[in-house]
SETORDREN-81601 format. One record per residue: residue in one letter; chain; x negated, y, z negated of N, C-alpha, C in turn. Coordinates in Angstrom, 1 decimal. Atoms other than C-alpha are relative to their C-alpha. Example, Ala and Ser with C-alpha at 12.3 -4.5 7.8 and 13.67 -1.06 7.14 Angstrom:
# SETORDREN-81601
  aa  ch      nX      nY      nZ     caX     caY     caZ      cX      cY      cZ
   A   A    -0.9    -1.2     0.0   -12.3    -4.5    -7.8    -0.9     1.2     0.0
   S   A     0.9    -1.1     0.0   -13.7    -1.1    -7.1     0.8     1.1    -0.8
//
This chain:
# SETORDREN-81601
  aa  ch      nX      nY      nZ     caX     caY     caZ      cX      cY      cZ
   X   A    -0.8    -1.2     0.0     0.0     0.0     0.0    -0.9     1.2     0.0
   X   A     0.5    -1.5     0.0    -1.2     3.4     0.5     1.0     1.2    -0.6
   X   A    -0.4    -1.1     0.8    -0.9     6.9    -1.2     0.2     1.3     0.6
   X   A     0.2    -1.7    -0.4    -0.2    10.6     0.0     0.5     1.2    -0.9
   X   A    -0.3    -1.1     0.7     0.0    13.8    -2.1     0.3     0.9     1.0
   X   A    -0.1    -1.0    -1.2     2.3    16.3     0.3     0.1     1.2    -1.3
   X   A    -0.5    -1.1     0.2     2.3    19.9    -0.6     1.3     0.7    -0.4
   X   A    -1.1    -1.0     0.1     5.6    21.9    -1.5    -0.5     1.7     0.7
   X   A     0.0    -1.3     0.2     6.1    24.9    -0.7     1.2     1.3    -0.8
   X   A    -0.8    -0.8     0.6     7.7    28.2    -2.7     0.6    -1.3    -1.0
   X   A    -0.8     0.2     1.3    10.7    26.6    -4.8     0.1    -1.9     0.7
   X   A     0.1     1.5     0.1    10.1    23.1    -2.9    -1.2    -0.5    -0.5
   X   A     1.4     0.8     0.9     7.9    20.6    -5.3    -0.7    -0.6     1.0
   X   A     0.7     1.2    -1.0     5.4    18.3    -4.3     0.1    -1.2    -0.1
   X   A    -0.5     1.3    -0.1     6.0    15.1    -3.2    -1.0    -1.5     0.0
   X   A     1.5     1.0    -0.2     4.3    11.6    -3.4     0.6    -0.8     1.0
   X   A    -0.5     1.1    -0.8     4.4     9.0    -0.4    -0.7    -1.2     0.1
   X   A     0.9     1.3     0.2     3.9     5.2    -0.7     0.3    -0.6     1.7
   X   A    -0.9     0.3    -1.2     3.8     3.7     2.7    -1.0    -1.6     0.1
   X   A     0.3     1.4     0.0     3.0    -0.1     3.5    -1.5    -0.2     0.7
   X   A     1.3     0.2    -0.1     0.1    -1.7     4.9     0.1     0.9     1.7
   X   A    -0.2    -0.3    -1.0     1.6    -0.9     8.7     0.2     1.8     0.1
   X   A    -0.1    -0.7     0.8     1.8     2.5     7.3     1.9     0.9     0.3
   X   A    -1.3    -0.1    -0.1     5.8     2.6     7.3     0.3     0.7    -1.4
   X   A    -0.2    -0.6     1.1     6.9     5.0     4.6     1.4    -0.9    -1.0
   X   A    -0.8     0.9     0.9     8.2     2.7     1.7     0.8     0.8    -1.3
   X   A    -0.2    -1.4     1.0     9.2     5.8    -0.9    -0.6     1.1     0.5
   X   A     0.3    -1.4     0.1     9.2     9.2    -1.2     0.8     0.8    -1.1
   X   A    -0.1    -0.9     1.4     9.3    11.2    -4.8    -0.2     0.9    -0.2
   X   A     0.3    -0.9     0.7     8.9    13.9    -6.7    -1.4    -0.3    -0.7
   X   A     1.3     0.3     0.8     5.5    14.3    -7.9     0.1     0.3    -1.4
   X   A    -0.3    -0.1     1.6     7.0    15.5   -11.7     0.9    -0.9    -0.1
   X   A    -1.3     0.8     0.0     9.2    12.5   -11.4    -0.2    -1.4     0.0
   X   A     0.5     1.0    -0.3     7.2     9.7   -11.3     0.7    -1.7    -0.5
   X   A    -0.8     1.3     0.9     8.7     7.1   -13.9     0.8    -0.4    -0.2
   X   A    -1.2     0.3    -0.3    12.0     6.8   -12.4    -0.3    -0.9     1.1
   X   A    -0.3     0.4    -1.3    10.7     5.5    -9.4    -1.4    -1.2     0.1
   X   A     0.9     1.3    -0.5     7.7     2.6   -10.0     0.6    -0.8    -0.5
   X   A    -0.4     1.5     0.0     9.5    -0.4   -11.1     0.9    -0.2     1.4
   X   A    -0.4     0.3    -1.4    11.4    -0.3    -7.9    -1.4    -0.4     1.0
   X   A     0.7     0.7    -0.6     8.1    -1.2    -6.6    -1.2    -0.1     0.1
   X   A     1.1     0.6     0.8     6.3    -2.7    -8.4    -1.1     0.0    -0.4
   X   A     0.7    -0.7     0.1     4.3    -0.7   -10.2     0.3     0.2    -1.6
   X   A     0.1    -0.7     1.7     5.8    -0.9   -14.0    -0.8    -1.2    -0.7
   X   A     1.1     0.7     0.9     3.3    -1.7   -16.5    -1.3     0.9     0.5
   X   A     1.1    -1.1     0.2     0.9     0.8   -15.0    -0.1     1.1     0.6
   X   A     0.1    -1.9     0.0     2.0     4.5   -15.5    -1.1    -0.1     0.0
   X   A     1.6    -0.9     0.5    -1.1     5.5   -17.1    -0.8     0.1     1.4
   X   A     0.7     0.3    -1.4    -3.3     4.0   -13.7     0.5     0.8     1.1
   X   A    -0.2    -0.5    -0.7    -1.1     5.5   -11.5     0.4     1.6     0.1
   X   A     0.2    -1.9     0.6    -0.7     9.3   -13.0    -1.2     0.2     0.1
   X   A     1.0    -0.4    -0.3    -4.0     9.2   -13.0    -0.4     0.5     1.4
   X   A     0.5    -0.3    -1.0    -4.5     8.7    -9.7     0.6     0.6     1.1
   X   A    -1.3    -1.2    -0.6    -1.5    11.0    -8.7    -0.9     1.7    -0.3
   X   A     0.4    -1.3     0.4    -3.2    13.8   -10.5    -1.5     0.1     0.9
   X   A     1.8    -0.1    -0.6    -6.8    13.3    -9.1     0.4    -0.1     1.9
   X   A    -0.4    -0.1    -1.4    -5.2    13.1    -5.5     0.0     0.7     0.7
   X   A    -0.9    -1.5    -0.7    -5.4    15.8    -2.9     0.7    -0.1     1.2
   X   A    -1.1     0.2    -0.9    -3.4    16.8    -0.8    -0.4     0.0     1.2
   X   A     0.5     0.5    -1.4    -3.0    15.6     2.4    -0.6    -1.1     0.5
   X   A     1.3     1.3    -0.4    -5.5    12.6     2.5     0.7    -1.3    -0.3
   X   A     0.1     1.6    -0.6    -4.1     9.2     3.4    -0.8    -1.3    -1.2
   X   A     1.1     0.9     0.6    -5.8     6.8     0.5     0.6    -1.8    -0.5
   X   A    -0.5     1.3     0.2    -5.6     3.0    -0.2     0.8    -0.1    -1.1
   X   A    -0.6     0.0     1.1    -3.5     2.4    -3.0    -0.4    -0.9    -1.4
   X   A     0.2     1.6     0.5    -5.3    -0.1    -5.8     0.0     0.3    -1.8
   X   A    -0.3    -0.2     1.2    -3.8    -0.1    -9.0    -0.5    -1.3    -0.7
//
């Protein structure tokens, strides 16, 4: 799976996108919103791991996903 940190702009937030290996976009969240939306795929049991690597993320850059 792979990761993307999009920009907002003004009063829109920024968003996160998970997209598959074919890179088919599998979600799309709120980046202040995060812990409604990883057990749908499969991903609960490691907030902490993946805040991290939400926050350390820039934007725009395409990265593997390896939690």
């Amino acid at each position: 799976m792979y990761i993307i940190k999009v920009k907002g702009k003004a009063k829109i937030p920024d968003y996160i996108q998970l997209r598959d290996e074919n890179f088919v976009l599998v979600a799309y969240f709120r980046a202040d919103r995060i812990d409604k939306n990883l057990e749908k795929y499969g991903l609960k049991g490691k907030e902490e791991a993946f805040y991290q690597i939400v926050e350390n993320l820039p934007f725009g850059k395409l990265q593997l996903l390896e939690v």
